[in-house]
C-alpha positions in Angstrom: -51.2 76.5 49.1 -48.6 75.6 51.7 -46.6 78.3 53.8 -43.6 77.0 52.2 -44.5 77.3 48.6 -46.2 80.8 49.3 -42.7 82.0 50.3 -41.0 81.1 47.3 -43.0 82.6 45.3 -42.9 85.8 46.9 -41.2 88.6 45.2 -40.4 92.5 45.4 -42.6 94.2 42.8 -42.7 97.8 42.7 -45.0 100.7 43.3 -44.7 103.8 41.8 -47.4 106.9 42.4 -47.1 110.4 40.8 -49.1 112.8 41.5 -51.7 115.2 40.0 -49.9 118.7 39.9 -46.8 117.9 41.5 -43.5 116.4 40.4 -43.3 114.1 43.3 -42.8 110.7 43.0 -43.3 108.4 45.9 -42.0 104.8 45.0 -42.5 101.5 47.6 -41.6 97.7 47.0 -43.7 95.6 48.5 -43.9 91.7 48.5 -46.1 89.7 46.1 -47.2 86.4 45.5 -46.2 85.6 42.1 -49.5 84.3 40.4 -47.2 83.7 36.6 -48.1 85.7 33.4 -46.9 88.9 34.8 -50.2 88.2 37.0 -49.3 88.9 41.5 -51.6 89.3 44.4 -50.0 91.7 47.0 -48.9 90.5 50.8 -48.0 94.0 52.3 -50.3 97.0 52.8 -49.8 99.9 50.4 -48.0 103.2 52.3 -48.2 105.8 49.5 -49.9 103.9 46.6 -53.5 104.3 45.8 -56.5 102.0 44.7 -54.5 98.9 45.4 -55.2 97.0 48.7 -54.1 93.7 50.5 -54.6 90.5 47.9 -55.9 92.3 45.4 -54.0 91.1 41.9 -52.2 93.0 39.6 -50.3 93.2 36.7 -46.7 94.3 36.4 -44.3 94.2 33.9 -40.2 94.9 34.2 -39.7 98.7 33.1 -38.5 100.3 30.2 -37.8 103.2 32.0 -35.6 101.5 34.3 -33.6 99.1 32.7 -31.4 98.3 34.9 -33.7 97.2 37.5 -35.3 93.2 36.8 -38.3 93.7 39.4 -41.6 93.9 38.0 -43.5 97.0 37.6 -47.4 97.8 39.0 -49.2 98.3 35.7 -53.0 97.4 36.4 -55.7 96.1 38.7 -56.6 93.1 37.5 -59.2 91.6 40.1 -59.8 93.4 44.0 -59.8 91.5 46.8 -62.6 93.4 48.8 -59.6 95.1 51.4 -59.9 98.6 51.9 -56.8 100.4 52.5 -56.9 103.8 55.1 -54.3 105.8 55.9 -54.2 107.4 60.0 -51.4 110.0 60.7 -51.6 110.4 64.8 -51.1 113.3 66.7 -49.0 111.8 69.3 -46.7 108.9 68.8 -47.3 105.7 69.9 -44.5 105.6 72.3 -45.8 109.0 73.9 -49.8 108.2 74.4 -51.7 105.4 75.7 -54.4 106.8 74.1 -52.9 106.6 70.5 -52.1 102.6 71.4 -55.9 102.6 72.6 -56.8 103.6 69.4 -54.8 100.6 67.5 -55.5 98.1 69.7 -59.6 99.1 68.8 -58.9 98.5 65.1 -57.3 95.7 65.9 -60.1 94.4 68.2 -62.5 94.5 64.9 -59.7 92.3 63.0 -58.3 95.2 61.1 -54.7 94.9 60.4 -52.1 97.8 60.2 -48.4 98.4 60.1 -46.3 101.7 61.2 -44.4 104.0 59.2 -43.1 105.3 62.3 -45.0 105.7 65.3 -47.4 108.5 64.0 -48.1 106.8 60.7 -50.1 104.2 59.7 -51.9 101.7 57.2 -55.3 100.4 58.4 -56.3 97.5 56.5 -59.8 96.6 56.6 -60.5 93.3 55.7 -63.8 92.1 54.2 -65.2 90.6 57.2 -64.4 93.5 59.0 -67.4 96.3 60.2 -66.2 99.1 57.8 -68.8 101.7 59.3 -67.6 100.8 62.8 -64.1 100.8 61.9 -64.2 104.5 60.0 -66.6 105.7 62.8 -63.3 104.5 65.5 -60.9 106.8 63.3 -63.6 109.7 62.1 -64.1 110.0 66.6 -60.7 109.4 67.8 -59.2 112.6 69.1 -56.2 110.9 69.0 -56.0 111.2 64.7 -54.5 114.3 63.2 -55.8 113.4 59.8 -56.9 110.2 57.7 -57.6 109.2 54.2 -59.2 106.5 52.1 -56.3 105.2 50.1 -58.5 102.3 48.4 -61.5 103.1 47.4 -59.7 106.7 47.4 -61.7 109.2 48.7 -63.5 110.5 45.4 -64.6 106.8 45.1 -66.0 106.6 48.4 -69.7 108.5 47.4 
């Protein structure tokens, strides 16, 4: 599919995660390709939502909830796309350690992307083709991580 094309048929869909004994709500809107029949394959990686990764497809639907607002909706997985999504939350900020950079640049030496919430917070994704031991071994060692999670598989999943 050209560039072009892709573009176009990218939308805002969004993301909404609740939590299990809590009333919070955390609520994100990424990009998706629209795939038609409420069907989209996601182009960002995931901040606060869990067991959905880069290019996996999903369903969503407009709201009911939220009349008002046209965008579609996360309802369901509908097929993964083998990503794994892990969440890193640094002890020192990027702009403060070269140590912290060190660390990203690593990830990103075994083709794992990421994006910054911030400059102590980020979204590893691992892709396929990527060494997933190596890649969790970097994080699990680095002195430089304050704490990290599996966001997809979540951790429970990860046995």
């Amino acid at each position: 599919m050209n560039k072009d094309v892709v573009q176009d048929k990218l939308i805002k869909v969004v993301l909404v995660q609740e939590y299990e004994d809590s009333d919070e709500v955390d609520t994100e809107s990424p990009w998706a390709l629209n795939l038609g029949n409420d069907q989209y394959q996601l182009k960002n990686f995931p901040f606060f939502f869990y067991g959905l990764s880069y290019d996996d497809i999903f369903e969503a639907k407009p709201s009911a909830e939220y009349e008002d607002d046209p965008r579609p909706y996360f309802t369901r997985v509908i097929e993964k796309s083998g990503h794994r999504t892990v969440r890193i939350f640094l002890k020192n900020s990027i702009q403060d350690s070269d140590e912290a950079t060190q660390l990203l640049d690593r990830l990103k030496a075994l083709n794992c992307g990421y994006e910054g919430n911030g400059r102590t917070f980020f979204v590893v994704n691992i892709q396929p083709h990527c060494d997933f031991e190596a890649a969790i071994n970097l994080i699990e060692n680095s002195a430089e991580v304050e704490m990290w999670e599996m966001a997809d598989p979540v951790d429970e999943d990860t046995d």
